[in-house]
Phi, psi and omega in degrees: 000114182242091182254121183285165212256130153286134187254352221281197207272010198227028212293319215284261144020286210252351138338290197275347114025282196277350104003286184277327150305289219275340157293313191284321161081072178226145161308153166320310191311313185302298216279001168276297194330279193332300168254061181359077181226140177313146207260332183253344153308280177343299215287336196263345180283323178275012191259312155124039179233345155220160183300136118349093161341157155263352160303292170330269196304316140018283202298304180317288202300351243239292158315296206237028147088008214247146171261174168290325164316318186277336168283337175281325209237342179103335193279127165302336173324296203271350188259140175347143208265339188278317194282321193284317192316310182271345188291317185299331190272316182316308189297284173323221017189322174254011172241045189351083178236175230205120195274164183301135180267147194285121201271000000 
């Protein structure tokens, strides 16, 4: 996963977006189709300019299995042990940190 770091004012939100699109190795577009969420909503939500709907994560988590805690807060914790695993190294590998080994 080689992903540029989002700045906008919700960068953290649309970072981990964009992870989890990019785990699934789905277009923006497939992957708001997919958890029948607006193809422009998504899009302003992974650009990191505007939050995330709680309907909308809603929608995500709902779809891909993704809890709320890892789009609001980030916890790695809470997501499936094979997705927090690649989520994990992606997350090191786009803030270049040396990703965690798996114990």
């Amino acid at each position: 996963m080689n992903l540029k770091q989002v700045e906008g004012r919700h960068a953290g939100i649309a970072n981990r977006l964009r992870l989890i699109r990019d785990y699934y190795q789905l277009s923006s577009k497939d992957f708001a189709q997919q958890a029948d969420v607006s193809i422009k909503s998504y899009s302003q939500w992974e650009s990191g300019d505007f939050r995330i709907s709680i309907d909308g994560a809603l929608s995500i988590c709902a779809r891909y299995g993704i809890a709320l805690d890892y789009i609001y807060l980030g916890r790695i914790d809470t997501l499936p042990l094979a997705l927090g695993l690649s989520l994990k190294d992606a997350e090191a590998i786009a803030t270049k940190k040396a990703p965690i080994p798996a114990e």
